[in-house]
MIBADO-694883 format. One record per atom (N, C-alpha, C, O, CB): residue in one letter; x, y, z. Coordinates in steps of 0.1 Angstrom, whole numbers, padded with zeros to 4 digits, always signed. Each point is the difference from the previous one (the first is absolute). Glycine has a CB too. Layout:
// residues N
aXYZ...
//
This chain:
// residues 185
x+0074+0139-0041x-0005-0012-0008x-0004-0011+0010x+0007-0002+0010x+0008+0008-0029x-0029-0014+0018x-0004-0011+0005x+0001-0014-0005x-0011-0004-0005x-0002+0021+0012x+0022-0023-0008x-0007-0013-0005x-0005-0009+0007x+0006-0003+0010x+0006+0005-0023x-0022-0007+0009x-0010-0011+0003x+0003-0013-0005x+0004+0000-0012x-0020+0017+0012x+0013-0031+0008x+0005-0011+0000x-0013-0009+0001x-0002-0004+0012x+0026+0012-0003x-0035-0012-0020x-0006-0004+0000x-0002-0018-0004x+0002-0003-0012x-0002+0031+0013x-0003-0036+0006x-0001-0017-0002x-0011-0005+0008x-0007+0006+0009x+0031-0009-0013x-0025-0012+0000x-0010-0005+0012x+0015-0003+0011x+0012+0000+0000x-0039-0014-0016x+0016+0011+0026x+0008-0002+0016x+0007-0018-0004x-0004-0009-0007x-0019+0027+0030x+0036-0016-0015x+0013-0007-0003x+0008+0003-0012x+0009-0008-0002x-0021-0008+0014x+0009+0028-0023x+0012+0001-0014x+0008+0004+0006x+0011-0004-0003x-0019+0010-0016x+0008+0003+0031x+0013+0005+0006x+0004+0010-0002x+0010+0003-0007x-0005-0018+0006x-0015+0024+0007x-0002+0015-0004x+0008+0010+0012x+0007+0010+0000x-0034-0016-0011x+0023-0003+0021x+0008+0006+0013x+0016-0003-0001x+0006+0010-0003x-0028-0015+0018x+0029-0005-0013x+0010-0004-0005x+0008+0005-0012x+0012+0000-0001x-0022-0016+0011x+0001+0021-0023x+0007+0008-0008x-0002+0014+0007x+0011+0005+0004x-0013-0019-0026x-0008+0022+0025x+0001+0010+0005x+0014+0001+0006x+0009+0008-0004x-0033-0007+0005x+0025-0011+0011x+0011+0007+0012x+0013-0002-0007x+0010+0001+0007x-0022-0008+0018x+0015+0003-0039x+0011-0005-0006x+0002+0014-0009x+0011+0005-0002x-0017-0035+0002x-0003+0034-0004x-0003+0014-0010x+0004+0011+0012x+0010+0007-0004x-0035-0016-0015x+0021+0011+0029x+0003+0007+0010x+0011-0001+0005x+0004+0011+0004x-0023-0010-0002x+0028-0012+0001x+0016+0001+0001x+0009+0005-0010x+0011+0006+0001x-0014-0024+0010x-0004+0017-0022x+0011-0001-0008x-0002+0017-0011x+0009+0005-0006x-0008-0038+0007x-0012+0037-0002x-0003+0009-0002x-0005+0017+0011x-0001+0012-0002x-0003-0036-0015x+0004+0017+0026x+0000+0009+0011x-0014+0008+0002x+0000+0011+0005x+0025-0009-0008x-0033-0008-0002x-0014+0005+0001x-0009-0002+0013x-0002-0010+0007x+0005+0005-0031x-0009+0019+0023x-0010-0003+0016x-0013-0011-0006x-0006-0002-0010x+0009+0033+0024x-0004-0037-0002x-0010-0008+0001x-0014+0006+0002x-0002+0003+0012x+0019-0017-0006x-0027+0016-0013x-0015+0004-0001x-0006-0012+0006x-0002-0011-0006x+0002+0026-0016x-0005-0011+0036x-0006-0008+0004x-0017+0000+0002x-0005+0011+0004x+0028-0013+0003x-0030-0007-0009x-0010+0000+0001x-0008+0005+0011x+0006-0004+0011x+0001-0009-0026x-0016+0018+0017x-0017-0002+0014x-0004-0008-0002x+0001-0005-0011x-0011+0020+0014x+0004-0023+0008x-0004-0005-0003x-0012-0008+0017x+0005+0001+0011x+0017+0001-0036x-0034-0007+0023x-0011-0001+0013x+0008-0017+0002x-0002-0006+0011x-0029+0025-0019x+0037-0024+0001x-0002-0015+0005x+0010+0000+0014x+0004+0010+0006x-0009-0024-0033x+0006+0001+0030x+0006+0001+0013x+0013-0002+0000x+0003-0008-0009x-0021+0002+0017x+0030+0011-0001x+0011-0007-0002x+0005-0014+0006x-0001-0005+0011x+0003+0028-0015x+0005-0026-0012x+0003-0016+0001x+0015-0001+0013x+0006+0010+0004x-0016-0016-0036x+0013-0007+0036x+0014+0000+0008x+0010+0002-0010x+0002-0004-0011x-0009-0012+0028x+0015+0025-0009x+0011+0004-0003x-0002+0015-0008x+0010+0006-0002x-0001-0032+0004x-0021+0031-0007x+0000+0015-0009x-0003+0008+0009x-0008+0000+0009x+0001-0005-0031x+0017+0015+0015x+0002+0015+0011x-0007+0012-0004x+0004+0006-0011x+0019-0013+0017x-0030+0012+0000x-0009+0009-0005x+0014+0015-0003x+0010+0004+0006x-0038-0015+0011x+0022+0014-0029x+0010+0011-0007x+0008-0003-0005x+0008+0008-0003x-0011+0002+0013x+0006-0026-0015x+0013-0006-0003x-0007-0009-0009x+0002+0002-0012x+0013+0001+0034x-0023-0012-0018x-0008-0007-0013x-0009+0008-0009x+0000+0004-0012x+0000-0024+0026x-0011+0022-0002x-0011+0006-0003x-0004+0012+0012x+0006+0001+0011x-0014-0025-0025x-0004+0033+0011x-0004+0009+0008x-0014-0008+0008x-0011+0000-0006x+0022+0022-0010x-0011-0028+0028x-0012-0007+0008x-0008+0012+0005x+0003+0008+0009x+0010-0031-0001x-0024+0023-0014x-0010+0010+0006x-0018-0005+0006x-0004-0011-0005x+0021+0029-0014x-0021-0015+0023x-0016+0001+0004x-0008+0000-0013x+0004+0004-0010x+0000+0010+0031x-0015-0017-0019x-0007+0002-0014x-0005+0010+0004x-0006+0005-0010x+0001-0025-0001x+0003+0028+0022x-0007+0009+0001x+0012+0013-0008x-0002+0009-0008x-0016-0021+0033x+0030+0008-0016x+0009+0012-0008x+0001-0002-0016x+0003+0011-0005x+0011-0009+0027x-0014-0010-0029x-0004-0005-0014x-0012+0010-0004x+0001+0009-0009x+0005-0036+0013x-0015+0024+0002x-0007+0010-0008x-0002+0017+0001x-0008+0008-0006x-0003-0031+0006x+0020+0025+0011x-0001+0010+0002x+0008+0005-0005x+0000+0013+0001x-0010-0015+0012x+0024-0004-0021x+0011+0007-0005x-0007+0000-0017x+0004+0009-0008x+0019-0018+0029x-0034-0003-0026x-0001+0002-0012x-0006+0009+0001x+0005+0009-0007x-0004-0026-0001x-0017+0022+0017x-0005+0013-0007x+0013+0013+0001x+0002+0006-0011x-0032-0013+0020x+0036+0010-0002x+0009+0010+0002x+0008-0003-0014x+0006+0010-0005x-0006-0010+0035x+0002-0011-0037x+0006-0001-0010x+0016+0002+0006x+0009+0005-0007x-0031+0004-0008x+0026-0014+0027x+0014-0004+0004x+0005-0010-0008x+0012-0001-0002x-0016+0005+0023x-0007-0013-0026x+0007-0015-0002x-0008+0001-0018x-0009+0006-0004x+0010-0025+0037x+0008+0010-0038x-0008+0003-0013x+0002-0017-0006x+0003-0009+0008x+0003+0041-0014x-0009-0035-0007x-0001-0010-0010x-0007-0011+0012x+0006-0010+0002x+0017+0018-0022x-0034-0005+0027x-0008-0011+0009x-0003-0010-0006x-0005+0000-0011x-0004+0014+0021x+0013-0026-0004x-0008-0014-0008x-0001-0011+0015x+0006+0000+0011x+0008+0002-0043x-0019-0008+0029x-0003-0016+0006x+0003-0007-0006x-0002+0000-0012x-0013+0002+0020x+0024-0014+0000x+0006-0014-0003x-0008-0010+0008x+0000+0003+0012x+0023+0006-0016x-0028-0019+0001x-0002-0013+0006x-0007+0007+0019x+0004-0005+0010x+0021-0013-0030x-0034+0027+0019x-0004+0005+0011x+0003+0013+0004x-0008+0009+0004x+0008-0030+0000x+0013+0022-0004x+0008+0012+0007x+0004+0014-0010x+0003-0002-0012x+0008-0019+0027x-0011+0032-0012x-0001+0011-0004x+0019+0005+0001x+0007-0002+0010x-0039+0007-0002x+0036-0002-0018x+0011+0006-0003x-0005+0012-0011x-0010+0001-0008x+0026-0024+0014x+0000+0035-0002x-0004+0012-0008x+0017+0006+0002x+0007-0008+0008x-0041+0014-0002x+0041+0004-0010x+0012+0004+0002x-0003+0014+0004x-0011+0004-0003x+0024-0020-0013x-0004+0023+0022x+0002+0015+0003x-0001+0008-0013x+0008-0001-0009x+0007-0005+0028x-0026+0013-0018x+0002+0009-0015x+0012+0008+0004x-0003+0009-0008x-0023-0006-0003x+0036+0001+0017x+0008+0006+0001x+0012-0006-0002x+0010+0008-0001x-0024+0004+0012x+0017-0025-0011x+0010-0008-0006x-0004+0002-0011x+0007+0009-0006x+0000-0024+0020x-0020+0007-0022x-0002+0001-0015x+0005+0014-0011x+0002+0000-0013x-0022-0015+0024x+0022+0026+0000x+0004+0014-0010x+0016+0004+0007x+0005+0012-0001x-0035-0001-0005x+0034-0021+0011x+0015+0001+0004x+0009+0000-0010x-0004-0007-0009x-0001-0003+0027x+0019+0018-0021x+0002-0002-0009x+0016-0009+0004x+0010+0000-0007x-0028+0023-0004x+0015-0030+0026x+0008-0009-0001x+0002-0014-0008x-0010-0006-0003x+0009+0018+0021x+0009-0016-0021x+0000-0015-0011x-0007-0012+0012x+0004+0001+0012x+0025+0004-0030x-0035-0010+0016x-0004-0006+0008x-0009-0017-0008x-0005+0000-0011x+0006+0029+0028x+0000-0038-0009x-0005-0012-0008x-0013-0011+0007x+0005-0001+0011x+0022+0004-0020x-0033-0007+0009x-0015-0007+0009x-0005-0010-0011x+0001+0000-0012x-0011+0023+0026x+0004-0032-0003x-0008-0008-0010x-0014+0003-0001x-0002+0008+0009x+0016-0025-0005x-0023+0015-0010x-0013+0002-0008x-0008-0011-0003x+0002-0011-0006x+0009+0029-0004x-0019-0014+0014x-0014-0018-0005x+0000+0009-0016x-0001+0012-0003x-0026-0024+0031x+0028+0000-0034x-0006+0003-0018x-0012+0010-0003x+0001+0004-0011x+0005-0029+0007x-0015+0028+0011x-0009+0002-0001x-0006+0015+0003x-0011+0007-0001x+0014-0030+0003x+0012+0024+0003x-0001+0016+0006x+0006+0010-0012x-0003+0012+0000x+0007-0019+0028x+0006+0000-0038x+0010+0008-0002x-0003+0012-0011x+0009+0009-0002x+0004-0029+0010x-0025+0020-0014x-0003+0013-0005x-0004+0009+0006x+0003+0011-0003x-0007-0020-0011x-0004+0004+0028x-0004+0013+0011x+0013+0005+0003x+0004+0011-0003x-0025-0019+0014x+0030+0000-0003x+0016+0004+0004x+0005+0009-0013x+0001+0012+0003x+0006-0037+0013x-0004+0023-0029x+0002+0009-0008x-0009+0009-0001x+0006+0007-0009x+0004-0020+0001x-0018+0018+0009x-0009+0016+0004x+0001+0005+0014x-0005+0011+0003x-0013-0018-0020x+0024+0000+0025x+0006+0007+0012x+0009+0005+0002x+0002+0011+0004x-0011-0021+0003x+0021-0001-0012x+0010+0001+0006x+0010+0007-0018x-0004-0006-0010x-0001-0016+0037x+0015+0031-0029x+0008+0001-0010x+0008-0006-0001x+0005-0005+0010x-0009+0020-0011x+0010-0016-0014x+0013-0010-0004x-0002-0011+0007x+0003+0000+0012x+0014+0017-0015x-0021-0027+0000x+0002-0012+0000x+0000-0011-0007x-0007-0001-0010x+0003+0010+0022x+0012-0020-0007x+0006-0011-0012x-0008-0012+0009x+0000-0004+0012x+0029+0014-0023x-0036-0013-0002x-0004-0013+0009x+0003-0009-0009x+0002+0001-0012x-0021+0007+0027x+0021-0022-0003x+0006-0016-0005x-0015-0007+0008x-0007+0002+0009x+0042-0001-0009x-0035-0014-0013x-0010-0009+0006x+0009-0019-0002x+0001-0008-0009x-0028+0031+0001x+0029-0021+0022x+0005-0014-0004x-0009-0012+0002x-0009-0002+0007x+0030+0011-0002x-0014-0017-0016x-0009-0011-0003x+0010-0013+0008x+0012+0000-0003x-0025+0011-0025x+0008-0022+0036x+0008-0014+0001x+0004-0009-0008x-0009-0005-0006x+0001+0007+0021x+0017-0004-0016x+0004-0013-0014x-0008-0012+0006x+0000-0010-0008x+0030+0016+0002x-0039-0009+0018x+0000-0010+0000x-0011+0005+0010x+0004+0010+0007x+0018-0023-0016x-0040+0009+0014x-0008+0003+0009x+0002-0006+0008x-0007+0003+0010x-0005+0002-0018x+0022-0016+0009x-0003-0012+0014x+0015+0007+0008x-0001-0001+0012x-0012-0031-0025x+0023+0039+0009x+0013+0012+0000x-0008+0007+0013x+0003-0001+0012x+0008+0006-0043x-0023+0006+0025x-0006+0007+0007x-0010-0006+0013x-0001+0007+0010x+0006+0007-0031x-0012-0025+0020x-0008-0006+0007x+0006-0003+0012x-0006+0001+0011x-0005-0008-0029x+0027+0003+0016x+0009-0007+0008x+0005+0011+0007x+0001-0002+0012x+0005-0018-0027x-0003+0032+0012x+0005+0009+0005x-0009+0008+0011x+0006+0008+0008x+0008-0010-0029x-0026+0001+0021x-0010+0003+0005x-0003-0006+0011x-0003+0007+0010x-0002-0002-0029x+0006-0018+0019x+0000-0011+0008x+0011+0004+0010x-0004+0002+0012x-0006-0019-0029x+0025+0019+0013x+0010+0006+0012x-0006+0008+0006x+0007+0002+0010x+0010-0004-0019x-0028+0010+0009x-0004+0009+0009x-0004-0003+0013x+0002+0007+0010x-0005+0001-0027x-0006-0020+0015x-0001-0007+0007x-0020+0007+0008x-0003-0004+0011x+0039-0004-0009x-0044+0016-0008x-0006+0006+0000x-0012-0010+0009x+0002-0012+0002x+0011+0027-0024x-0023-0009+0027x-0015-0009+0002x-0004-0007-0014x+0000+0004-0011x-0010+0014+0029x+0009-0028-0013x-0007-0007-0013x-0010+0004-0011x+0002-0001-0012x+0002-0013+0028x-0016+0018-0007x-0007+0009-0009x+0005+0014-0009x-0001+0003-0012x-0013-0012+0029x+0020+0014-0004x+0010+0008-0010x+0008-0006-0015x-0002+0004-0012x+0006+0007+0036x+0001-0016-0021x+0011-0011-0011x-0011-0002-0011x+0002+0006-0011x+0015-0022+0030x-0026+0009-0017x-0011-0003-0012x+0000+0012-0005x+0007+0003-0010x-0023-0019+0021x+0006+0024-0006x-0002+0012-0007x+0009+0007-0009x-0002+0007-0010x-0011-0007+0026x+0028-0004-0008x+0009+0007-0010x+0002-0007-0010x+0001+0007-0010x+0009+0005+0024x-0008-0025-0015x+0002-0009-0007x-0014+0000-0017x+0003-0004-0012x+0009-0009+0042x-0022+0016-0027x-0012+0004-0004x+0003+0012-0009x-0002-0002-0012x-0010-0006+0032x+0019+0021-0015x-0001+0011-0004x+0016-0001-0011x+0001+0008-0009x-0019+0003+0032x+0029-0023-0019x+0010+0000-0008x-0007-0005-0012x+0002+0006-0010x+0016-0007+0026x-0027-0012-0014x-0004-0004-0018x-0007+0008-0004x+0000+0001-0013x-0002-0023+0014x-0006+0030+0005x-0014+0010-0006x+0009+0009-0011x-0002+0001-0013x-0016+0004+0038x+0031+0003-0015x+0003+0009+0000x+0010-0003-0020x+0002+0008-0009x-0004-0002+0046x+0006-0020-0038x+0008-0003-0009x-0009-0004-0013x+0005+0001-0011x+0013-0008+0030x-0032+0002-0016x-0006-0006-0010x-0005+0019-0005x-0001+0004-0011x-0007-0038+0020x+0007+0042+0000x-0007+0013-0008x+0011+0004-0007x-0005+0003-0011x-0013+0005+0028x+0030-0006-0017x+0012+0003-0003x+0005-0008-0016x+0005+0006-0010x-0001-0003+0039x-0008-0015-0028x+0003-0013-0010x-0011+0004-0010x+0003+0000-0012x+0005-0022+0030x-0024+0028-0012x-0011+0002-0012x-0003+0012-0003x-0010+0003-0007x+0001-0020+0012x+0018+0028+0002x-0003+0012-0005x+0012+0007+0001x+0005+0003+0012x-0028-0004-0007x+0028+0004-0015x+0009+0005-0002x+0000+0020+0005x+0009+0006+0006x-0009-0031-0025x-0011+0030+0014x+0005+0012+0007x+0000+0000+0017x+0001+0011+0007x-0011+0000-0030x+0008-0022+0028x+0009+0007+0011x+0013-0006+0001x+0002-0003+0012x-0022+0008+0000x+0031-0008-0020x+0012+0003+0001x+0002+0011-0007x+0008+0007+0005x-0002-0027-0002x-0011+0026-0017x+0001+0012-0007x-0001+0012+0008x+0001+0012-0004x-0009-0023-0015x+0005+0008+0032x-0001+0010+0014x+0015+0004+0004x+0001+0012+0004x-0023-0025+0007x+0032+0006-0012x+0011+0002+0005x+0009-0001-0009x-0002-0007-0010x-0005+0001+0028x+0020+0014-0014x+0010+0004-0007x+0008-0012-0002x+0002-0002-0012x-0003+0025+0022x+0008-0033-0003x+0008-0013-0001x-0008-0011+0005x-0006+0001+0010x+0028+0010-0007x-0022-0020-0010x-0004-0013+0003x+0008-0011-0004x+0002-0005-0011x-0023+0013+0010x+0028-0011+0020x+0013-0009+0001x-0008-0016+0003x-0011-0002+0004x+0031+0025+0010x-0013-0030-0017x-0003-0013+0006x+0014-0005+0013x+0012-0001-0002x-0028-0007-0027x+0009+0007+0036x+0009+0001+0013x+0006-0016+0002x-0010-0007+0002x-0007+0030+0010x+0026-0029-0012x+0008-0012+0000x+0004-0004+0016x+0003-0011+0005x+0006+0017-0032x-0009+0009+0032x+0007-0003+0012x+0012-0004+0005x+0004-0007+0010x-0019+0006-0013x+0021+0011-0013x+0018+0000+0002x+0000+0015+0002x-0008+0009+0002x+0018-0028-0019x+0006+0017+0018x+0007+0015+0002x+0001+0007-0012x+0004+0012+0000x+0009-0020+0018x-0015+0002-0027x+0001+0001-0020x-0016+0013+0000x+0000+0011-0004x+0010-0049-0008x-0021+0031+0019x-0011+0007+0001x+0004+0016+0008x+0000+0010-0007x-0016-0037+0007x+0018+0027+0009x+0005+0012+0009x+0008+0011-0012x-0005+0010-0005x+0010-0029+0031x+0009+0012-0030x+0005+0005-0009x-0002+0008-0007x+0005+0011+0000x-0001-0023+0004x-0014+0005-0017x-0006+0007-0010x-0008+0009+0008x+0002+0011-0004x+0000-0029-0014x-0013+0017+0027x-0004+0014+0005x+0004+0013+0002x-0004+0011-0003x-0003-0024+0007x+0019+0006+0004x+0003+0013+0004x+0014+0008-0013x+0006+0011+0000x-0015-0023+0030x+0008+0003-0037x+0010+0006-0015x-0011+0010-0008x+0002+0008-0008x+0015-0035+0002x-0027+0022+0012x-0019+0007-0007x-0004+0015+0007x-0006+0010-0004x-0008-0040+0006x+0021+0026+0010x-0004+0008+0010x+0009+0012-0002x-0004+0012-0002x-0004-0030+0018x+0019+0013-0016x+0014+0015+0002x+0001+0005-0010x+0007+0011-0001x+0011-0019+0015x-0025+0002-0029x+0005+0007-0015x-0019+0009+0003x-0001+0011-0005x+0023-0037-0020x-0032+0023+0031x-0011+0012+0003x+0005+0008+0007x+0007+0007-0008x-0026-0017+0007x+0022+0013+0014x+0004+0005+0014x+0009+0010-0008x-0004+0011+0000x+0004-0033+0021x+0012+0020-0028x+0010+0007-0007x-0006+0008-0008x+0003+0012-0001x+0011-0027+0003x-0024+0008-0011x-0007+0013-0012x-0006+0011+0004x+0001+0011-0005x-0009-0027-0009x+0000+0012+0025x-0009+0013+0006x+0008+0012+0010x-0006+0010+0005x-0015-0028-0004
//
């Protein structure tokens, strides 16, 4: 089983992940990805840092599958995790997650929403990113919320839609979400 942890940047997708993964004992699905690595991320541990040249040579080979672009940069996952039949948990841009469901089997996906945009804006900002960078993400959190706010089927995309508070109350109920699926199958 895969679950996917879909929000705009700052709901706290990463932070629930590694919380879902203590406590549930799930491998972490990590992404490919061409951008560069930031300070402090460890290749094989956050993300997979590769070449764009090896990027495209793993998509025609069809190594890497559910391909997409973010804000410039090319990410895609191992099709060989995607048909793993380890439990395993990753986050996901919104936008991918019907392709990721035709790749990958059994999966539960969550799309969390912020109780609050200036919550996520702020959290974003701790990153402490290039400025331009920051804008743009900043850009893609309102885009990402007003398409969400006026169109409803893309939450009818996903299995749970939490509003994330940024308590331990939030964590909780997931993973009470998580161990009553994990257990059925």
């Amino acid at each position: 089983m895969i679950i996917t942890l879909s929000g705009v940047t700052g709901v706290g997708k990463s932070y629930l992940k590694g919380k879902i993964i203590e406590k549930l004992g799930l491998k972490n699905l990590i992404v490919v990805t061409t951008r560069p690595k930031r300070s402090g991320e460890i290749d094989g541990k956050d993300k997979y840092f590769i070449t764009i040249d090896e990027y495209n040579r793993m998509k025609q080979t069809k190594e890497i599958s559910v391909t997409f672009n973010f804000l410039g940069e090319n990410y895609a996952y191992y099709t060989k995790d995607l048909i793993s039949t380890v439990n395993s948990i990753t986050e996901l841009h919104y936008t991918t997650i019907n392709l990721f469901k035709v790749a990958a089997k059994d999966v539960i996906s969550i799309y969390l929403l912020p109780i609050d945009i200036e919550i996520a804006i702020d959290q974003l900002r701790k990153r402490n990113l290039p400025k331009e960078t920051e804008q743009k993400r900043i850009l893609e959190i309102k885009d990402q919320l007003e398409k969400v706010k006026t169109n409803p089927n893309i939450i009818e995309q996903f299995d749970y839609v939490i509003e994330n508070d940024y308590s331990d109350r939030v964590v909780d109920k997931i993973v009470d979400i998580l161990q009553n699926k994990i257990k059925s199958t």
